[in-house]
SELOMI-53346 format. One record per residue (C-alpha): x, y, z; residue in one letter; residue number from 1. Coordinates in nm, 3 decimals. Layout:
<tivos>
X	Y	Z	a	NUM
...
</tivos>
This chain:
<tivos>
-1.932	2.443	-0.867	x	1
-1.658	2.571	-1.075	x	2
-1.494	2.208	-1.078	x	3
-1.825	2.061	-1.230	x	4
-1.792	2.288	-1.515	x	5
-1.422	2.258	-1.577	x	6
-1.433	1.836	-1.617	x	7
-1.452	1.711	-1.929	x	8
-1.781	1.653	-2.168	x	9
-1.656	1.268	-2.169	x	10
-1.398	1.095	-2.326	x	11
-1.222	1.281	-2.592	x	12
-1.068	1.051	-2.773	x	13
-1.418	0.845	-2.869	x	14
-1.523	1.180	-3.030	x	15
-1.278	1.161	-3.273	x	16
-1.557	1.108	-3.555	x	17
-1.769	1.350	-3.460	x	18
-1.586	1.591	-3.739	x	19
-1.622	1.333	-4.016	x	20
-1.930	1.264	-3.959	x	21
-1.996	1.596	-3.938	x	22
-1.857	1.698	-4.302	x	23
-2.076	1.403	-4.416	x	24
-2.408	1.532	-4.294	x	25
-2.322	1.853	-4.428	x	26
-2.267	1.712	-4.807	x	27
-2.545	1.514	-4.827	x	28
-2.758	1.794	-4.720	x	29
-2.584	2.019	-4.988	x	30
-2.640	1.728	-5.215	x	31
-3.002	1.689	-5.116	x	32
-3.064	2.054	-5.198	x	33
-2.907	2.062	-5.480	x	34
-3.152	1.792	-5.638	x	35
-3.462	1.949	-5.454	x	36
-3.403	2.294	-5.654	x	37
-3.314	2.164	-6.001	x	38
-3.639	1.970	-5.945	x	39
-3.785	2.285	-5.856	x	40
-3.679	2.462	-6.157	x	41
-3.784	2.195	-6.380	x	42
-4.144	2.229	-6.252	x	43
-4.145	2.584	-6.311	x	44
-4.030	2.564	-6.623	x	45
-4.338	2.354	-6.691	x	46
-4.628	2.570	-6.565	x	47
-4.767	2.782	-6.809	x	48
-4.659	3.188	-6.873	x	49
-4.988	3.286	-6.748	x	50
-5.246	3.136	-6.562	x	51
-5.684	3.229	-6.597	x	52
-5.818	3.507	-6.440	x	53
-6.020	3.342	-6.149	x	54
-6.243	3.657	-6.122	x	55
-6.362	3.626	-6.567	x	56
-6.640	3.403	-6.639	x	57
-6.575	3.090	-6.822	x	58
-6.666	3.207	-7.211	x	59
-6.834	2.903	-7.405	x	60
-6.740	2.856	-7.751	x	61
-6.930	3.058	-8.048	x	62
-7.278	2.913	-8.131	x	63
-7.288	2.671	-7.792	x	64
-7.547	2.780	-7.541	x	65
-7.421	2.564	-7.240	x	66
-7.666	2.277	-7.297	x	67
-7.499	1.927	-7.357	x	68
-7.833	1.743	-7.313	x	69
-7.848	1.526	-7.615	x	70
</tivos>
């Protein structure tokens, strides 16, 4: 049992990208989030400062009664 555990996960030497590639996957996710929040941001900064009440009645303009029938 105890010699099962103590080999080797494979050859060694063919991991030697494993770190590089790594460090890559690791960038381009920092890279990808970067982009994701300043697109974020951007689409805040678009939405208005306040939003309707959803619980207040729709008020019609002065003088219209609601009828559009022509």
């Amino acid at each position: 049992m105890t010699t099962v555990l103590a080999t080797g996960f494979g050859d060694e030497r063919s991991g030697g990208l494993a770190g590089p590639m790594g460090l890559l996957i690791i960038l381009l996710l920092a890279v990808a989030t970067i982009f994701l929040i300043r697109n974020m941001n951007a689409r805040l900064r678009r939405l208005p400062d306040r939003f309707p009440d959803p619980d207040r009645p729709e008020t019609t303009a002065e003088g219209d009664d609601g009828d559009h029938r022509e």
